[in-house]
C-alpha positions as CSV (number, residue, x, y, z in Angstrom):
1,X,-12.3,-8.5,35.2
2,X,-10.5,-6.5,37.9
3,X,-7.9,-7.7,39.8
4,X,-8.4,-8.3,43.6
5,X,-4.7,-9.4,44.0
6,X,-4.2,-13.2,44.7
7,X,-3.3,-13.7,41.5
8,X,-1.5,-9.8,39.8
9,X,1.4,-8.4,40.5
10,X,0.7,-6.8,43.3
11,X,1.5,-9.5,45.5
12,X,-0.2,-11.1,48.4
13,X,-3.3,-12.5,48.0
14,X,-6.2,-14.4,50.1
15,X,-4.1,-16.7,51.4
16,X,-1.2,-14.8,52.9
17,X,-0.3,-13.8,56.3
18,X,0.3,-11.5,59.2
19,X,0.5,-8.1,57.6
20,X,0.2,-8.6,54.0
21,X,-3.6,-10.6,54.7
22,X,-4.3,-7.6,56.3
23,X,-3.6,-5.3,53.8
24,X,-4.6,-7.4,51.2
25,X,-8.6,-7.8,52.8
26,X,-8.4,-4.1,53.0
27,X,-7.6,-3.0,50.0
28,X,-8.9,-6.1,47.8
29,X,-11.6,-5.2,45.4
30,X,-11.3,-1.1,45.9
31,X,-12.1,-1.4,49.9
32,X,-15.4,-2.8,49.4
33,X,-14.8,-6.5,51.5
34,X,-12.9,-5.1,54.7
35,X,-16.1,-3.4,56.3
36,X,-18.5,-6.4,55.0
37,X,-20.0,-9.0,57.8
38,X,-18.4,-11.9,58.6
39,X,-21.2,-14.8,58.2
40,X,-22.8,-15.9,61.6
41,X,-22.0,-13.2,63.0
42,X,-18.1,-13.1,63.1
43,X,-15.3,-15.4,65.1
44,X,-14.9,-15.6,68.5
45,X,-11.4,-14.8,68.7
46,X,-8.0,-13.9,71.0
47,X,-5.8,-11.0,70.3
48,X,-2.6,-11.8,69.0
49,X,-1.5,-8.3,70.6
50,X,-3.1,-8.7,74.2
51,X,-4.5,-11.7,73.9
52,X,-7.8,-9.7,74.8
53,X,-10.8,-12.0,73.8
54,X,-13.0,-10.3,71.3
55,X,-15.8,-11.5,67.8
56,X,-13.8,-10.5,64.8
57,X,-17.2,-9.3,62.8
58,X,-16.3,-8.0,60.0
59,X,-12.9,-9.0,57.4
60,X,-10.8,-6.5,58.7
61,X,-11.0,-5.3,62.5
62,X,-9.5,-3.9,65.7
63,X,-8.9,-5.5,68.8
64,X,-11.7,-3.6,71.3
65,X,-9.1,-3.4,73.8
66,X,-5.9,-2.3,72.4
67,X,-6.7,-1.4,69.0
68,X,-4.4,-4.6,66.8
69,X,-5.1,-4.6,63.5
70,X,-6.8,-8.3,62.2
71,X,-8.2,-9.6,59.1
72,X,-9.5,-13.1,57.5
73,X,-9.9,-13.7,53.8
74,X,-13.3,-14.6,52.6
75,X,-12.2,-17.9,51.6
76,X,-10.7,-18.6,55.0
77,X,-13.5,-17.1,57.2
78,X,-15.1,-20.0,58.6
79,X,-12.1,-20.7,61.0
80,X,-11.1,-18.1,63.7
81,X,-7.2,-20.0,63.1
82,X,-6.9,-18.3,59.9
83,X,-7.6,-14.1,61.6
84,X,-4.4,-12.8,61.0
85,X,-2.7,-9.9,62.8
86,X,-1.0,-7.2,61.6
87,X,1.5,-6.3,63.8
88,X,1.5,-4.0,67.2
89,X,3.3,-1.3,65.3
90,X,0.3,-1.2,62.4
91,X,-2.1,1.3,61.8
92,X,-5.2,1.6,59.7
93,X,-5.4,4.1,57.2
94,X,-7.3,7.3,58.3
């Protein structure tokens, strides 16, 4: 069984916030969740950077109009309150 994180020592897990969420959705199971579909076709959401409105449609996203980093766990994705942001300073790996 590998370990995704929520419960290893690597800290942070599906139920984290801000930054670490993000990180955590993006790197859990060896990057294959963060590019995934969100079911119904994602969550309506606000930018906690701009506050630009945009559909968070996959687990990890960018804002469409200023590029902030957000993310929802899979076990958290059927409420847009649980998208967390990264941080204005945080960048996606390349």
């Amino acid at each position: 069984m590998s370990d995704c994180g929520s419960c290893g020592p690597s800290g942070g897990g599906p139920f984290s916030e801000g930054r670490e969420l993000v990180e955590f959705v993006y790197n859990a199971h060896g990057g294959g969740v963060r590019n995934q579909p969100l079911p119904d076709g994602g969550l309506k959401t606000k930018c906690r950077g701009c506050d630009g409105e945009f559909i968070l449609s996959t687990f990890v996203g960018k804002c469409p109009h200023c590029g902030g980093v957000h993310a929802v766990s899979p076990p958290r994705c059927e409420d847009e309150a649980n998208i967390q942001f990264a941080g204005k300073d945080f960048q996606l790996p390349e």
